[in-house]
Backbone as a chain_set.jsonl record, in Angstrom:
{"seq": "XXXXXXXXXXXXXXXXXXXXXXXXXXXXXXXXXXXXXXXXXXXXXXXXXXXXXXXXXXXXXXXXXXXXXXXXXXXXXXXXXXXXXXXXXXXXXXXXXXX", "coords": {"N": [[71.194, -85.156, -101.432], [68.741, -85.68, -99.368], [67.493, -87.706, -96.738], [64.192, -89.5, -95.202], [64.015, -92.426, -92.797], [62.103, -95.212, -91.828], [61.665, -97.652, -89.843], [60.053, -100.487, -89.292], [59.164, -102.497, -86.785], [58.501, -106.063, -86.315], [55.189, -107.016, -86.676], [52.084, -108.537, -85.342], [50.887, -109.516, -86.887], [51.787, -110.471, -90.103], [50.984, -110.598, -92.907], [48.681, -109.036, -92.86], [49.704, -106.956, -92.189], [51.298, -106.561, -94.118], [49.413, -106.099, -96.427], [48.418, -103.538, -95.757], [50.098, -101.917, -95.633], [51.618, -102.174, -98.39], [49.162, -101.877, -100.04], [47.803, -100.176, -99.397], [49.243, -97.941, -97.732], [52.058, -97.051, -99.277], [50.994, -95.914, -101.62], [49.942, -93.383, -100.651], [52.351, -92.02, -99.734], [53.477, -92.082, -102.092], [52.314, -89.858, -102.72], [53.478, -87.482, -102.025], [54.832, -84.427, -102.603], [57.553, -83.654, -103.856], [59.441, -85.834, -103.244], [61.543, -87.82, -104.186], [62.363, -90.483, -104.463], [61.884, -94.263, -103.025], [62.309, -96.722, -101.423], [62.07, -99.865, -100.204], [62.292, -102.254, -97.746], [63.143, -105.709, -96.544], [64.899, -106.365, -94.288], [67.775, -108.849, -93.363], [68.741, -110.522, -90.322], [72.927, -110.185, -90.354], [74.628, -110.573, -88.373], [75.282, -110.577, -84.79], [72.447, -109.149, -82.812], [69.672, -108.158, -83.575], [66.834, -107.36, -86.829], [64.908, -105.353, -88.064], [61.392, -105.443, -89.07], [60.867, -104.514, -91.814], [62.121, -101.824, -93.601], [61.747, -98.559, -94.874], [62.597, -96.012, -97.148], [63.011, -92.689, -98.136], [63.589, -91.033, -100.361], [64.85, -87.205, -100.785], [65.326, -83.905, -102.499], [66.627, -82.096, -100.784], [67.207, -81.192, -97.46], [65.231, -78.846, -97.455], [63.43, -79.259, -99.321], [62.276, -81.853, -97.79], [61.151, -81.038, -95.859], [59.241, -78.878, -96.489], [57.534, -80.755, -98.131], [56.634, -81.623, -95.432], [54.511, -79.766, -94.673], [52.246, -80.562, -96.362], [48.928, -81.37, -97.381], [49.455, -84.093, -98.42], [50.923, -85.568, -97.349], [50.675, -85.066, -94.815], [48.021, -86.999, -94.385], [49.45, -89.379, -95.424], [51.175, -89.496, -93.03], [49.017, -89.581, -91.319], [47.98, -92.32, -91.825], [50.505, -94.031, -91.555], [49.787, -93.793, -88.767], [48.007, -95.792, -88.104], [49.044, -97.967, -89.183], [49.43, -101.887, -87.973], [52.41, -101.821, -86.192], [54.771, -101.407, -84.322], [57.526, -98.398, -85.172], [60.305, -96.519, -85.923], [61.625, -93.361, -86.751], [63.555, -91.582, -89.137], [66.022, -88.929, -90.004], [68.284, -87.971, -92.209], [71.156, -86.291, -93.96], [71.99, -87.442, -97.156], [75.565, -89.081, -97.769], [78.248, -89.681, -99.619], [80.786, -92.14, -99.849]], "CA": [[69.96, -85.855, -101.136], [68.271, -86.15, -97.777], [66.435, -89.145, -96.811], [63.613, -90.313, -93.95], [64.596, -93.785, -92.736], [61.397, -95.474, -91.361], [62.047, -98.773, -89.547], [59.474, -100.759, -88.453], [58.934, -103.671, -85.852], [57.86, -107.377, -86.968], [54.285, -107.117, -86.594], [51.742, -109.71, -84.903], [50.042, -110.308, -88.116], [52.779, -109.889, -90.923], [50.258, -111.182, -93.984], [47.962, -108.645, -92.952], [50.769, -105.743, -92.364], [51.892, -106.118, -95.695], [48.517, -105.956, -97.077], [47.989, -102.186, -95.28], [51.042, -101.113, -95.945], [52.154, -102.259, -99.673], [48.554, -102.031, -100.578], [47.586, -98.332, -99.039], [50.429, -96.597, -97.662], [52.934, -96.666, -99.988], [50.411, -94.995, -102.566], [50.243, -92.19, -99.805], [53.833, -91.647, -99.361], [54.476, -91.718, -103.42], [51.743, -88.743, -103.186], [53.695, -86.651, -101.051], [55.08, -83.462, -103.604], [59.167, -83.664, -103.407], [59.689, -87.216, -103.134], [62.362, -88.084, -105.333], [62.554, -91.963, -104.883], [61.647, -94.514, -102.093], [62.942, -97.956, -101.398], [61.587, -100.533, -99.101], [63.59, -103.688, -97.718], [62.696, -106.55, -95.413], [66.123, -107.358, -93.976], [67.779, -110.189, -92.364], [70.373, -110.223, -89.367], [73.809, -110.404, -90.689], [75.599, -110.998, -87.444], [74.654, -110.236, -83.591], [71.229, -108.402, -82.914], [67.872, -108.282, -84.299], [66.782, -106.953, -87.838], [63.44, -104.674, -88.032], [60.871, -106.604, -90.543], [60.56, -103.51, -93.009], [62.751, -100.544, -93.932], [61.225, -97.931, -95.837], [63.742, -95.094, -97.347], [62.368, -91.903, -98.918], [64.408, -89.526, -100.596], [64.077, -86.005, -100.771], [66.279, -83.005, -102.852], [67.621, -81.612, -99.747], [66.122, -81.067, -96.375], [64.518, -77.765, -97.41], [62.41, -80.122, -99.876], [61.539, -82.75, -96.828], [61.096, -79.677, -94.572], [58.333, -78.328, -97.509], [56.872, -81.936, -97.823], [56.165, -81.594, -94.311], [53.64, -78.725, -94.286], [51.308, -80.648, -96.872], [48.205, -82.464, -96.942], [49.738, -85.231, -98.829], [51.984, -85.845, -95.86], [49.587, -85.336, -93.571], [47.226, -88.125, -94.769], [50.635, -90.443, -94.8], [51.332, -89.649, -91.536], [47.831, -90.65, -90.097], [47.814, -93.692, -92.047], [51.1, -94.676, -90.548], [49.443, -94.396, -86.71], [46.721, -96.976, -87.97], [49.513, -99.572, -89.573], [49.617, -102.505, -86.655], [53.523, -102.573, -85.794], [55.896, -99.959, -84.049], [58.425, -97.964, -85.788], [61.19, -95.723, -85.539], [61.82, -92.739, -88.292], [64.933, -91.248, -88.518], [66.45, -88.502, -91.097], [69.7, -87.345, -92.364], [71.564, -86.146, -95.237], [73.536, -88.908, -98.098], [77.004, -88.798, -97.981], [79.123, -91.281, -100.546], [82.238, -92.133, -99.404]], "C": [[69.761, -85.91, -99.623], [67.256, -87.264, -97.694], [66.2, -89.429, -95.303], [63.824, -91.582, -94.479], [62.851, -93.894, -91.743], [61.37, -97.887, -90.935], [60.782, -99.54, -88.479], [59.711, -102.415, -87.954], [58.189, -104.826, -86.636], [56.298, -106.966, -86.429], [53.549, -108.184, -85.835], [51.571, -110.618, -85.786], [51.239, -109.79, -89.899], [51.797, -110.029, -92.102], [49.489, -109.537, -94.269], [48.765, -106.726, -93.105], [51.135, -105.597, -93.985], [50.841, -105.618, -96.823], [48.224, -104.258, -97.285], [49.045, -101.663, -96.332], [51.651, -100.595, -97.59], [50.683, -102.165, -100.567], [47.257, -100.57, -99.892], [48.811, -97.647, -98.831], [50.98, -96.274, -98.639], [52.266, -95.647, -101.353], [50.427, -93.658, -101.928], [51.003, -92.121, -99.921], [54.065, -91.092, -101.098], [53.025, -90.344, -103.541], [52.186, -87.185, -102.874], [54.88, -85.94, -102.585], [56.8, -83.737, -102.8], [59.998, -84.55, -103.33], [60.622, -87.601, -104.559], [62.585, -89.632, -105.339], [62.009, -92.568, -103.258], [61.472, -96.105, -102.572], [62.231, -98.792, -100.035], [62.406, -102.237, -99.146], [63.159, -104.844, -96.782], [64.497, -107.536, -95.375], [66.365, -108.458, -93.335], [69.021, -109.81, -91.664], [71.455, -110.852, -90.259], [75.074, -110.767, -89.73], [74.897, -111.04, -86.285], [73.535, -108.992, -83.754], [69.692, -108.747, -83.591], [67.392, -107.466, -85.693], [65.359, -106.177, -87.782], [62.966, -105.491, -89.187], [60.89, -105.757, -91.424], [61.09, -102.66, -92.509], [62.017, -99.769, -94.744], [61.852, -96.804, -95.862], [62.934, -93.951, -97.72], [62.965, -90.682, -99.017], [63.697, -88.387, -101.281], [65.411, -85.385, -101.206], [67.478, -83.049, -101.773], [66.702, -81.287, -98.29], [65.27, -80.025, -96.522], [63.423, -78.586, -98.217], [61.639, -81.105, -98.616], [61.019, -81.898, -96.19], [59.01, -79.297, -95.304], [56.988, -78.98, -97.218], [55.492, -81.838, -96.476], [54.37, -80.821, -94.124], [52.199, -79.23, -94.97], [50.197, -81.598, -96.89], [48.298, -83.946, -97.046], [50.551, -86.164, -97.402], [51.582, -86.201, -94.891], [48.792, -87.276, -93.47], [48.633, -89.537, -94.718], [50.886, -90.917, -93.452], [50.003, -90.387, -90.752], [47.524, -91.816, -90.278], [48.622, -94.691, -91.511], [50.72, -94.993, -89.463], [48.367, -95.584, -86.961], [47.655, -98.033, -88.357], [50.377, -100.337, -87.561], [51.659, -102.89, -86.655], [54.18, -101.179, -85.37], [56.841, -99.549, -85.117], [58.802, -96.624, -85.259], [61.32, -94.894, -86.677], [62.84, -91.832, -87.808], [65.102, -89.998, -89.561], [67.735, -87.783, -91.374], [69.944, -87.128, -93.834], [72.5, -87.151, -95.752], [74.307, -88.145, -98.183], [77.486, -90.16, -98.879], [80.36, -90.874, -100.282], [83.179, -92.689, -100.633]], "O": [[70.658, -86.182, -98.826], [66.392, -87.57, -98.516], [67.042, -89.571, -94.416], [63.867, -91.99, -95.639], [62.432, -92.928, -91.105], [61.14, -98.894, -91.606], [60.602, -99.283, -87.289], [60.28, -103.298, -88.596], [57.36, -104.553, -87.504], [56.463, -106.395, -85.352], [54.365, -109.043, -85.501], [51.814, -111.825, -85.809], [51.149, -108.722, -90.505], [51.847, -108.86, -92.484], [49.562, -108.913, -95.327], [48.464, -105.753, -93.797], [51.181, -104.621, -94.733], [51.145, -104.966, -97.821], [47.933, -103.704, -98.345], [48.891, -101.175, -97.451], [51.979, -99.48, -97.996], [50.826, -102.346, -101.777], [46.069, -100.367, -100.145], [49.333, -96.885, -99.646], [50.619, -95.214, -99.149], [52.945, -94.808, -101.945], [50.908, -92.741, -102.594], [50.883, -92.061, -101.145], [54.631, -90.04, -101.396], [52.858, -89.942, -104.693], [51.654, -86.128, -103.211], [55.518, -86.658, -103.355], [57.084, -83.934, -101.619], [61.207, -84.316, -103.328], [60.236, -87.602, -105.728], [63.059, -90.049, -106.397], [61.742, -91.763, -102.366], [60.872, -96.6, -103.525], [61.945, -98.206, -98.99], [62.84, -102.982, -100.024], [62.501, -104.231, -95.942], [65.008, -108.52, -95.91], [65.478, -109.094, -92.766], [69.974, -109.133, -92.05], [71.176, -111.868, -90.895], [76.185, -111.134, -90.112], [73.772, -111.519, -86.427], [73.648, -108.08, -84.573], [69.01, -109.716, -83.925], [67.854, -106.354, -85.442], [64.587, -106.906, -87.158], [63.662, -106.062, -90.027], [60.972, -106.454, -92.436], [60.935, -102.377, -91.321], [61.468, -100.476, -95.59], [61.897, -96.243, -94.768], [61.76, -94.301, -97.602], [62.98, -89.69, -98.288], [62.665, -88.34, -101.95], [66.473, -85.811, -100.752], [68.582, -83.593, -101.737], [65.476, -81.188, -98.337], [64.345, -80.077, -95.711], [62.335, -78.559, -97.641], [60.411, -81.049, -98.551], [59.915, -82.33, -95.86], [57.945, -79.456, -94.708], [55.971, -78.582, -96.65], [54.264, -81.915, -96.466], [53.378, -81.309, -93.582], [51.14, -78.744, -94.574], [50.445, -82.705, -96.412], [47.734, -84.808, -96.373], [50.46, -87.263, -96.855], [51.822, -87.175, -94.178], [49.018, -88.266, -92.775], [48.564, -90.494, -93.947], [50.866, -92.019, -92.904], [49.957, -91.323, -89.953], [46.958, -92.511, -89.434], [48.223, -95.778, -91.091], [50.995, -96.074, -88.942], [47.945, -96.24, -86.008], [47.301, -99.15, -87.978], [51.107, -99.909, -86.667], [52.129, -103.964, -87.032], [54.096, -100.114, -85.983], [56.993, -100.362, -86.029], [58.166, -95.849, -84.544], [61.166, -95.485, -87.745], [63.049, -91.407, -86.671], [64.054, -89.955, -90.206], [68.114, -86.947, -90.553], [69.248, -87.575, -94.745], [73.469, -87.633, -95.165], [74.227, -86.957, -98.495], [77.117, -91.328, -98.76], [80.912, -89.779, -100.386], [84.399, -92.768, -100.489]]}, "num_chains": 1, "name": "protein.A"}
């Protein structure tokens, strides 16, 4: 499995973030062809540091599947909806390993 990690920043307006996000995006994202699952988390610090307000996971076969993903309109349209949701974020991706 390979999986984008998408970590975003507390927001100004969290009410209204959640509204965008859990009530457009995520329908984008589950449109995107390859998508084998996708998890979302609102953590809390567990020791020293700071916690991002929302995680959002999204697994994919193998990177040649995310890679694929990439090229399509579904994706596309994700992606530009992300630059309109109000809060920064970081996106990351790597392959699962189980130890």
């Amino acid at each position: 499995m390979y999986r984008l990690t998408v970590q975003y920043e507390t927001p100004t307006d969290p009410a209204a973030f959640d509204e965008e996000y859990f009530g457009k995006h995520v329908a984008l994202v589950a449109a995107m062809p390859g998508l084998k699952a996708m998890t979302f988390s609102k953590p809390t610090v567990a020791g020293p540091g700071t916690a991002p307000y929302l995680v959002a996971e999204l697994d994919f076969e193998d990177e040649a599947a995310f890679m694929a993903t990439r090229e399509t309109p579904e994706q596309a349209a994700a992606a530009a909806h992300a630059d309109t949701l109000p809060a920064a974020r970081v996106a990351f991706v790597g392959e699962l390993r189980h130890g």
